[in-house]
C-alpha positions in Angstrom: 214.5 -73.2 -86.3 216.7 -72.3 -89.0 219.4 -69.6 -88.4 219.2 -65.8 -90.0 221.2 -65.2 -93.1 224.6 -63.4 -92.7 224.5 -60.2 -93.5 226.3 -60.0 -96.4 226.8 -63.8 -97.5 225.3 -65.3 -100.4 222.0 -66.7 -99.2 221.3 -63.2 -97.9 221.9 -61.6 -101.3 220.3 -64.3 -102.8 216.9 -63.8 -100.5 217.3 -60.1 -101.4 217.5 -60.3 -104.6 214.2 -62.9 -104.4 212.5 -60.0 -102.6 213.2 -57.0 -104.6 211.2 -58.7 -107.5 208.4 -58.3 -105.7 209.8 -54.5 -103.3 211.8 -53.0 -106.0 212.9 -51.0 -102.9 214.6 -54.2 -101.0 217.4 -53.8 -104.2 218.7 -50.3 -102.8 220.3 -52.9 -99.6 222.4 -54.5 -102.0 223.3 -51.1 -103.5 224.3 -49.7 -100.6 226.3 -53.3 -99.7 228.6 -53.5 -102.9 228.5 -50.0 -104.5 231.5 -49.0 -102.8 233.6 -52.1 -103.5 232.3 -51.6 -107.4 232.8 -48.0 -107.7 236.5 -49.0 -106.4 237.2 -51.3 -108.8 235.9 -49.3 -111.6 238.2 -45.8 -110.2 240.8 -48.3 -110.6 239.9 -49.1 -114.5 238.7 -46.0 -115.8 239.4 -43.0 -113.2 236.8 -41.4 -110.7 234.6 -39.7 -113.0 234.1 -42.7 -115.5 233.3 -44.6 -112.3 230.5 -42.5 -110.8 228.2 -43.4 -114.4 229.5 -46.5 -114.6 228.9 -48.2 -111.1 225.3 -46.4 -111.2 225.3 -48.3 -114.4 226.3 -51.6 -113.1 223.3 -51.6 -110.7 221.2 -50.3 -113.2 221.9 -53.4 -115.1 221.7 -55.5 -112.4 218.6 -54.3 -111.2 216.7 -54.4 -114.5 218.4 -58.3 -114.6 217.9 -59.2 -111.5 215.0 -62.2 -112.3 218.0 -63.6 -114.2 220.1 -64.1 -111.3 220.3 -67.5 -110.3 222.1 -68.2 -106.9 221.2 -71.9 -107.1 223.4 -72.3 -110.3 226.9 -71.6 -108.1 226.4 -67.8 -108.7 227.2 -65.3 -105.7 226.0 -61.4 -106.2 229.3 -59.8 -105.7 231.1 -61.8 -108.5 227.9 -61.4 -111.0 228.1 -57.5 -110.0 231.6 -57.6 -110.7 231.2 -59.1 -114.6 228.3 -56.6 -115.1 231.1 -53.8 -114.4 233.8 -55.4 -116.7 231.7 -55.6 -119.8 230.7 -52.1 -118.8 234.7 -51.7 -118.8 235.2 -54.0 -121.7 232.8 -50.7 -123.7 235.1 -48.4 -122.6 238.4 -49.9 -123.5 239.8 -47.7 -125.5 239.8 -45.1 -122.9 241.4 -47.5 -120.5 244.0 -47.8 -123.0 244.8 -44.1 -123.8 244.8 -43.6 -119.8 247.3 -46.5 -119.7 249.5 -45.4 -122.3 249.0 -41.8 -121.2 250.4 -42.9 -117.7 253.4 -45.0 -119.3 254.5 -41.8 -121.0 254.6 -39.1 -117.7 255.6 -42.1 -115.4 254.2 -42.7 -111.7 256.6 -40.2 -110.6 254.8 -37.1 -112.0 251.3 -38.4 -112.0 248.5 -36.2 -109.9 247.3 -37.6 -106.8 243.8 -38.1 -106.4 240.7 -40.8 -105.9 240.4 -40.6 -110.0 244.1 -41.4 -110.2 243.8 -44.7 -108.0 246.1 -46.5 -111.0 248.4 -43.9 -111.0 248.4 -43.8 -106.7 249.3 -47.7 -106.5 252.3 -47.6 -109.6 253.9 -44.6 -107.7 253.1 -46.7 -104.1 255.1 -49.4 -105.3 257.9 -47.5 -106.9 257.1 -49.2 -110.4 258.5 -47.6 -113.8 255.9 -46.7 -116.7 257.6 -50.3 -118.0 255.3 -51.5 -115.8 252.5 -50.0 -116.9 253.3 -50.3 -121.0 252.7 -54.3 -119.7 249.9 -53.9 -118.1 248.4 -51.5 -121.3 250.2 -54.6 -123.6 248.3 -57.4 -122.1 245.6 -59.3 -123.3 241.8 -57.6 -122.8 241.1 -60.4 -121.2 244.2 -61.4 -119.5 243.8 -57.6 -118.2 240.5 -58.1 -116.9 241.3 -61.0 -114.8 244.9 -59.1 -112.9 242.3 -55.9 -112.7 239.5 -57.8 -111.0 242.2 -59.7 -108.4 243.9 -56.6 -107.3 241.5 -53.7 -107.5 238.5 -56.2 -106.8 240.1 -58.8 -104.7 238.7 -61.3 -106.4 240.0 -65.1 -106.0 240.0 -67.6 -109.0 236.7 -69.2 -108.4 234.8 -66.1 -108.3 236.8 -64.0 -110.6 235.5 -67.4 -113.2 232.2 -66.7 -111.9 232.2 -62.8 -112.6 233.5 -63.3 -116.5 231.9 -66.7 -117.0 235.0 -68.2 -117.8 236.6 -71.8 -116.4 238.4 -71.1 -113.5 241.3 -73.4 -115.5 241.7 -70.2 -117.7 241.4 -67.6 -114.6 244.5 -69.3 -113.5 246.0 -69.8 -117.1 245.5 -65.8 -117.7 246.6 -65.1 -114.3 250.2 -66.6 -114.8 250.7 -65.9 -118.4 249.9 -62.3 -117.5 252.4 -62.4 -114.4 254.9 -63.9 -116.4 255.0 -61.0 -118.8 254.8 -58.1 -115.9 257.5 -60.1 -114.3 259.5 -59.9 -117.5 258.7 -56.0 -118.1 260.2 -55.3 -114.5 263.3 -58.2 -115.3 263.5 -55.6 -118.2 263.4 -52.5 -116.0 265.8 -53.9 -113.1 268.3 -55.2 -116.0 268.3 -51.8 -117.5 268.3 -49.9 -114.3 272.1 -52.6 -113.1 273.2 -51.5 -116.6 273.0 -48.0 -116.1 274.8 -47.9 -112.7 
């Protein structure tokens, strides 16, 4: 007899997602699984209010494409989710930047705290300088996407690939060229801050 699907683990989202082609209304258990980790991610990106119509958005998408997912080609639901919600982000990068370079300017120190400030909550958390966040504005969109979806997703290599249909060669590639140029913008900081004492 073969065992029950983990709540949660691929062949259960898989079987779900199988089903809900079929009962539409089978989908909303998959909502109610990942919306929160999604909405997180996307607070992160864009602020609180931008993620409300955004994550709704994400499962709208994924819902109206869910006879494209295929689990049997190496594809979990939480990392095709999470790809859905970058190129939703990827639409709205221009606001990402202005909130970026908007944050660089008042400094962590100053910012308001709140769940649409989630950017703002961990750069102050950490004690990090708006050099910090310049760097992070400065990087690569795509280099961007790929730090963004390993902290505020938690996302490892192989399903951060999975998520932006990339190699999982070039997740790490992006990974370290963007940490190498962080590292360097708080080098900068610390090197300044010596000088000045």
């Amino acid at each position: 007899m073969k065992a029950p699907p983990e709540a949660g683990g691929a062949t259960d989202d898989a079987e779900l997602v199988t089903a809900s082609l079929h009962e539409p209304e089978r989908f909303a258990l998959l909502y109610d699984r990942y919306f929160g980790d999604i909405h997180r991610y996307l607070a992160a990106r864009l602020g609180g209010e931008t993620a409300d119509d955004l994550a709704a958005e994400t499962f709208l998408i994924a819902f109206r494409r869910r006879a494209d997912f295929d689990a049997a080609r190496g594809g979990a639901l939480r990392p095709w989710l999470y790809g859905i919600a970058t190129n939703l982000v990827s639409q709205h990068r221009r606001t990402e930047r202005r909130r970026l370079r908007a944050l660089g300017r008042i400094g962590a120190e100053h910012a308001a705290d709140g769940p649409e400030d989630r950017v703002t909550a961990r750069v102050a958390a950490e004690a990090l300088r708006p050099d910090l966040v310049r760097a992070l504005r400065d990087l690569a969109p795509g280099d961007r996407d790929v730090v963004f979806l390993s902290i505020f997703g938690g996302l490892g290599y192989d399903d951060i690939a999975r998520a932006l249909g990339i190699p999982g060669g070039t997740v790490g590639s992006r990974l370290n060229r963007a940490r190498r140029r962080l590292r360097q913008a708080l080098d900068g900081r610390t090197d300044t801050t010596e000088e000045n004492r």
